[in-house]
N, C-alpha and C positions, 0 to 999 in steps of 0.2 A: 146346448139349448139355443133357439135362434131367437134373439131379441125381438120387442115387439117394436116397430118404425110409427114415432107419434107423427099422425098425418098432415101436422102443422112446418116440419120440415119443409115441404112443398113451395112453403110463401120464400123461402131463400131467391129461388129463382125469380117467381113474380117481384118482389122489393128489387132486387138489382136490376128488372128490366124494364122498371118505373123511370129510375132514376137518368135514362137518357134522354126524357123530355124535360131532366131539369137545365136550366139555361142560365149561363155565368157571365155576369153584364160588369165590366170594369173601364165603362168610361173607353177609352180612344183605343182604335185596335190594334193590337202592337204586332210586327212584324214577327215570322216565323222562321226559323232555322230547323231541320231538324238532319241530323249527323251519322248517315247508316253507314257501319262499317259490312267487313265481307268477311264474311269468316273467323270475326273476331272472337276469340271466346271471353268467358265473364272472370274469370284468372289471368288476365294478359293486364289489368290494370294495376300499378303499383298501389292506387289505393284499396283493394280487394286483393292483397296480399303476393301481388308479383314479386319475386324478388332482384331481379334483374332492374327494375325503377326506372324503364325507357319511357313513362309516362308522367313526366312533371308537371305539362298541363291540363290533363284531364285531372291530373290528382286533384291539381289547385283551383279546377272550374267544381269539383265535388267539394271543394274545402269551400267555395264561394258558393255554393249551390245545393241541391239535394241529391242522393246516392240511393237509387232503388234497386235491392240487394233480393227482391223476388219479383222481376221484370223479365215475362217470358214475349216469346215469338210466338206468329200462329203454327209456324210448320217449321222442321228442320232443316229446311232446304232453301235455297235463295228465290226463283221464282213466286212462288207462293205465299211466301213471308212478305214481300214486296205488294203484293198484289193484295194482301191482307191491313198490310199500314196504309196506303193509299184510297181502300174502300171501306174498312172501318169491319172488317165482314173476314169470317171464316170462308180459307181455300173452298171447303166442301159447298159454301154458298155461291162465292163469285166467279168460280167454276175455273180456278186455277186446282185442278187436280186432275185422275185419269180412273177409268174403270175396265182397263184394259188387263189388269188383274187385281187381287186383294192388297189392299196396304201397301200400293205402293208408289214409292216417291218421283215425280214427275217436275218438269223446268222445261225449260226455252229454248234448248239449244237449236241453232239455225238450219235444221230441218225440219223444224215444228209448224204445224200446219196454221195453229190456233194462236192464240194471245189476246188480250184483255176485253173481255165483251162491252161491245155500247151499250149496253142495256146495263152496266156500272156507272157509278158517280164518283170520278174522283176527287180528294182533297182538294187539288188544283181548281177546277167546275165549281165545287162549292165556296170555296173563297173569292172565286171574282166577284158574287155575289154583294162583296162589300168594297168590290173594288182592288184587291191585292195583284200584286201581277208575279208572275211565277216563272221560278227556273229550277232543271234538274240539272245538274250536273255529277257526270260521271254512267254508273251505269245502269239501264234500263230496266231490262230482265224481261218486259210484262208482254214483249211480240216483236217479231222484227221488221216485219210486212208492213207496206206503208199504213192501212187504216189502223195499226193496234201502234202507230209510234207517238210519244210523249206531246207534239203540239196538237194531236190530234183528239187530245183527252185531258184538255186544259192547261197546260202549261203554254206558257208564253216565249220560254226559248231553253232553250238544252243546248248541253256540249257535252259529249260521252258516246257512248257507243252501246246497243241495242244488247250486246249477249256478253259472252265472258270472252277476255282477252286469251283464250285460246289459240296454237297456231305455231309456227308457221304451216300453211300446208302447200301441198302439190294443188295451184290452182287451176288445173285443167281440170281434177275431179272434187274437190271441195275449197272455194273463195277465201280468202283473209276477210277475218271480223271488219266491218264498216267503224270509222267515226266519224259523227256528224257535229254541227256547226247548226244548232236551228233544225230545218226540215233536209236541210243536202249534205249528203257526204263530203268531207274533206279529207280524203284519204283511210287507209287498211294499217290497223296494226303489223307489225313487223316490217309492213312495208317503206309509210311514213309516218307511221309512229311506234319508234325504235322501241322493244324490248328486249334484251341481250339476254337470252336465257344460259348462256354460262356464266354468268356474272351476277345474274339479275340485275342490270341495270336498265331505269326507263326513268324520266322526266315526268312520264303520265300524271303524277303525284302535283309536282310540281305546276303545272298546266293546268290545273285540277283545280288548285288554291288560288291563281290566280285569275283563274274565270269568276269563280265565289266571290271574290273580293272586289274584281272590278263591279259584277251584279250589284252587291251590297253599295258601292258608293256612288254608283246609277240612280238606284230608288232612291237614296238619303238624300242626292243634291236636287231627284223631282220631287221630295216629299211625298214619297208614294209610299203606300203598305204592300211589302213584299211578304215571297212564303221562297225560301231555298234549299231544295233538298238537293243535298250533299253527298252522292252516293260513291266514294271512293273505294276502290277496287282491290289498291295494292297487297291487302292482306288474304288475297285467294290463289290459288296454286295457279301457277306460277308466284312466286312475289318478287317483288320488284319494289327497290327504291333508287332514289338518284343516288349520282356519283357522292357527293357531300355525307350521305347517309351511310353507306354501306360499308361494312365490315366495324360501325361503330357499335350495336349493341354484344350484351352477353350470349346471345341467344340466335347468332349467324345472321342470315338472309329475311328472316322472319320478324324477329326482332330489329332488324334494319328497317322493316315496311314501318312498325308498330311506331317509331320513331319518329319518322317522318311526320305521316298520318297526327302523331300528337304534335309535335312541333305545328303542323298547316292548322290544326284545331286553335291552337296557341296563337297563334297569327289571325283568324277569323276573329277570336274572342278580343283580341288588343286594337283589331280594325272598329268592332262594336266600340267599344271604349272609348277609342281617341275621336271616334263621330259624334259621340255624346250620344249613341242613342242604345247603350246597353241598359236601360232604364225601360226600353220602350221595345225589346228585342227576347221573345219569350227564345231559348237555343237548348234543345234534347239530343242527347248523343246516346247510341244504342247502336244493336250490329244486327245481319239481320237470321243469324243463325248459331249454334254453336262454334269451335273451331272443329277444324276439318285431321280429326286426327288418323284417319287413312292415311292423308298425302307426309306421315312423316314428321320426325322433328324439326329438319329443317325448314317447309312447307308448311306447317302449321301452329299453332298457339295452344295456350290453357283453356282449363273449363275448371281450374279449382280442384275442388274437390267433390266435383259432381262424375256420374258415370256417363261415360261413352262420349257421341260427340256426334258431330253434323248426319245429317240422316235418321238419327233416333228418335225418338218420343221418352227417352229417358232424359233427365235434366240436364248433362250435359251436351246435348243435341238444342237446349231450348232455352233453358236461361241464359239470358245475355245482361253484359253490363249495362247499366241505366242512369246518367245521368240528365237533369233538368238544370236549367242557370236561368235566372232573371233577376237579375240584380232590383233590390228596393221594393221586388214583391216575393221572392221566394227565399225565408229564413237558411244564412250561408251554413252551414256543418251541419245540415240535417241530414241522419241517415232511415228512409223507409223504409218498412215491415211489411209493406201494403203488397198484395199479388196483382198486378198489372201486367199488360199486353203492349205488344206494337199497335194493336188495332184502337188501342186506346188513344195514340196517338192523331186518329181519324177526330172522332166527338171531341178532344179535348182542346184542339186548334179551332174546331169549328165554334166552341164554347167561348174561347180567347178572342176571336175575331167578333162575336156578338148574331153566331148564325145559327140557328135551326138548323139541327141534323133531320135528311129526306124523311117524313114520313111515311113514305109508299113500300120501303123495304127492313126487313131485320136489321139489324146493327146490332155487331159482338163488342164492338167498344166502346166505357164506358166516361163518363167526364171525370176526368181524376184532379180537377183544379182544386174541388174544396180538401184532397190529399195534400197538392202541391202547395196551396198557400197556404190553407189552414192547420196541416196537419190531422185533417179530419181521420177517423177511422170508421167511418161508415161503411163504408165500402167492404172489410178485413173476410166479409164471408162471401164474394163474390169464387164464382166457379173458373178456371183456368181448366179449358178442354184443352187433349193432345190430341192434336190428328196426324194419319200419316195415308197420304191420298184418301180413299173413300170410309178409313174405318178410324171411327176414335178409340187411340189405342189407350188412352188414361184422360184421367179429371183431377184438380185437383180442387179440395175445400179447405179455406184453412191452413191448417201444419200438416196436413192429412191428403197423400195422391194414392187415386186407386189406378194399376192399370188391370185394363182391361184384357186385352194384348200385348204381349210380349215377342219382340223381335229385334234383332240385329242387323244383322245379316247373313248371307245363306253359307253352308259349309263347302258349296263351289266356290265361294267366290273366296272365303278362309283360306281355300288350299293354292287359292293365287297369288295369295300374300294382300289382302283387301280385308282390312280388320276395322271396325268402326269402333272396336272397344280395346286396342289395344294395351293389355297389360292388365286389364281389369273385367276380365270375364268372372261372372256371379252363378255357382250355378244353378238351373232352374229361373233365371230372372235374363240374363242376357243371352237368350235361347236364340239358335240358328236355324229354328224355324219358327215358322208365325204359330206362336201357341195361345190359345184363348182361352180366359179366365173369365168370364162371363158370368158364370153361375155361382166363381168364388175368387173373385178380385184380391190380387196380394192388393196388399196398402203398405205404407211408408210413412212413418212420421217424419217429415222433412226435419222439423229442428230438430231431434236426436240422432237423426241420422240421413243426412242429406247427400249419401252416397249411395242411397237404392240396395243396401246390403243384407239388410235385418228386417225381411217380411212380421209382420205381427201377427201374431197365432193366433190362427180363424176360429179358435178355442175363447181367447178373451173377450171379456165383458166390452174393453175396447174394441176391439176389430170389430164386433155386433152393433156398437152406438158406430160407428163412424159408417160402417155399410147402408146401414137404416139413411144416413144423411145423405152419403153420396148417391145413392140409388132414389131418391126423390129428385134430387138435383136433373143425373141423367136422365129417367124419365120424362121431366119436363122438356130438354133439350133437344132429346128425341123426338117429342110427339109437337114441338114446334117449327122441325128444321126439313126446310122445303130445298134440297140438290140443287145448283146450278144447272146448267148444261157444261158439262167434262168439258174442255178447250184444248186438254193436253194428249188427245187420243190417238192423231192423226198425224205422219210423216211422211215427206216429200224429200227428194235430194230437188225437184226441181223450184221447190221458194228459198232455196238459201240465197246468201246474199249476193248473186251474181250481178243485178244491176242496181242498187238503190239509188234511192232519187240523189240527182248530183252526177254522179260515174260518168256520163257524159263529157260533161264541162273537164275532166281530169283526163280523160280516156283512159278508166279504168271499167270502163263494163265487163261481161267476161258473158258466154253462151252458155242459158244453161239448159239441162240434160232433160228429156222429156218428161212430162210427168207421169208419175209412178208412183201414188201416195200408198200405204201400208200402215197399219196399226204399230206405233211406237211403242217397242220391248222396253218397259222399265226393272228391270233385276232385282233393284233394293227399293 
């Protein structure tokens, strides 16, 4: 018998998309850190039950701080998620996705035609607004080509590199990854900046924390209001940590990164300290995908006891660890219940600095300050959509995710040894090909079962109340949500990085190959 849907449902979505014109005024605008890891999963922290403990100071900035233990991503993939925290807005809005086929997952790499549209607002843009001055460090994702790079879309100075430390290659037919310095290049991974990939060793890390650090005591001794985003790299296949680091965790080369990365966190948080101004220094640590458990055990990290991992729209493709630190305004051992996003990350700096988020476009993320200090729960029935390029493949409300779509990956790419669910195939739920449940959505109670194992039988009184809800939700979502334009459709061998601005002055330009752009094959 199918439940009847009371049509007062519906106000869930209107109430949450009220609440981004509320605006959270606290007196002087405190500086911004926020800390994206690469691939980290939400099981790689000893305080979310690792058991290896290479993370003593994220543990003890969650013991000082708050631990948001349902903190998802927009997308499972690195570009996208990136491109989602920094505009406040769903991939499928700011047109970091592809329609080049159904569902599927799309990024940066440096044959890509597209990257970050101007017709975006990012974080950075809207903070100077009050004055903050801004740096990225580490790595980019969002375009490689000069108009889609980081000073060109508000930030004030960068050190890092535009795509993934991929490589070494044969540079007559494909270039070494650019790092830059600001707007120029200062040299190519593997080239001049060493990654020893039978060792995994590289400095990267280290070069990393100390560009962070110098930034931060730049702004402190002008008294300026900074924003620092932190995007270290080392925990993405390849990984790499320095010589100090490696061979010391339980857990090989991966474990080595995980190390570091908390150690350099450690170090940011005791540099706030000794400045005196952790008082006045809002700092969010979060990664910006699942771990990558294709590339391996030793390649990659935990996700718990969630399923699958980077690439999926199952939870472990999407929750990520989450912590928030602001000493003297955010209550230290608090652990949150609350479902929040990366994107929340966009309003909720904007909210901290004393700014107006843009009114001219949507916004998926919401102001979580009155979570973060007050411990509010207003928020607890906001919707968490999963997309995976053009199709939302689940929702979730509540303890309660419906998906919609179910996929993996394909059984080509299984027989090549390319597993995204390794060890934990479900079946009927981590299907190998794109299956659509549409007309009859498994659902999952997350707190009884937070491993996607135990669909609810579309027979119970539950699965009828929970369907009625979620399907008002979508509804809305859908009949609100206006496409970007795709950015990730188009590939060239001839925009890679043969000459970025800078290569000159180094005489590392390189010739490149005519153009010949084609529609980018995404597989998964």
């Amino acid at each position: 018998m199918r439940a009847v849907c009371a049509p007062t449902l519906i106000l869930i979505s209107v109430t949450i998309c009220c609440s981004l014109t509320e605006k959270q005024t606290n007196g002087s605008s405190p500086n911004i850190i926020i800390l994206l890891m690469d691939d980290m999963g939400w099981g790689d922290l000893g305080v979310l039950g690792q058991p290896s403990k290479e993370t003593p100071n994220l543990d003890a900035m969650a013991a000082q701080g708050i631990l948001l233990t349902n903190f998802y991503t927009a997308n499972p993939l690195c570009s996208p998620s990136r491109a989602a925290l920094l505009t406040g807005r769903l991939p499928v809005r700011n047109g970091f996705y592809t329609t080049n086929a159904h569902a599927r997952n799309a990024y940066t790499p440096q044959e890509i035609v597209g990257g970050i549209s101007k017709d975006e607002i990012l974080l950075p843009e809207m903070l100077k607004k009050n004055g903050y001055i801004s740096k990225i460090v580490g790595k980019w994702h969002l375009g490689h080509r000069p108009q889609y790079l980081p000073l060109e879309h508000g930030f004030d100075e960068w050190f890092g590199s535009p795509n993934c430390h991929f490589g070494p290659y044969n540079i007559s037919v494909r270039p070494n990854i650019p790092v830059y310095n600001n707007s120029q290049m200062i040299g190519r991974y593997f080239e001049d900046f060493k990654i020893d990939l039978r060792t995994g060793e590289s400095n990267l890390t280290q070069m990393y924390l100390m560009e962070g650090m110098d930034f931060i005591r730049r702004q402190t001794e002008a008294k300026q209001p900074f924003f620092l985003y932190w995007a270290a790299d080392a925990t993405h296949s390849p990984v790499y940590a320095s010589k100090s680091f490696l061979g010391k965790s339980q857990r090989g080369r991966y474990g080595d990164a995980v190390m570091e990365l908390d150690y350099s966190i450690g170090q940011i948080l005791s540099l706030l300290q000794n400045l005196g101004i952790e008082e006045n220094t809002f700092v969010f640590f979060t990664s910006d995908n699942g771990a990558a458990l294709m590339s391996g055990p030793q390649e990659s990290g935990s996700n718990g006891p969630f399923l699958c991992g980077k690439e999926t729209t199952f939870e472990g493709g999407m929750r990520e660890p989450a912590i928030a630190w602001w000493p003297g305004h955010i209550k230290g051992g608090a652990v949150s219940l609350q479902p929040a996003n990366v994107m929340d990350l966009f309003t909720t700096s904007l909210a901290l600095a004393g700014i107006s988020p843009p009114d001219d476009r949507m916004l998926d993320g919401l102001d979580l300050t009155p979570v973060l200090l007050n411990g509010s729960h207003q928020l607890d029935n906001r919707p968490i959509f999963f997309y995976r390029g053009n199709e939302m493949m689940a929702v979730r409300l509540g303890q309660y995710k419906a998906h919609y779509w179910t996929w993996s990956n394909s059984l080509e790419e299984l027989k090549d040894g390319i597993n995204f669910c390794p060890g934990q195939e479900v079946p009927g739920v981590t299907t190998h090909d794109q299956k659509e449940h549409t007309l009859q959505p498994l659902i999952f109670h997350l707190g009884r079962d937070p491993g996607e194992k135990y669909p609810l039988s579309v027979l119970s009184k539950e699965y009828q109340e929970v369907l009625c809800s979620v399907s008002a939700v979508v509804q809305q979502h859908q009949k609100t949500l206006v496409p970007g334009m795709p950015q990730l459709n188009m590939c060239d061998l001839a925009v890679m990085n043969w000459s970025p601005p800078g290569c000159e002055k180094l005489g590392k330009c390189l010739k490149p190959p005519a153009s010949a752009p084609w529609k980018c094959n995404w597989p998964h």
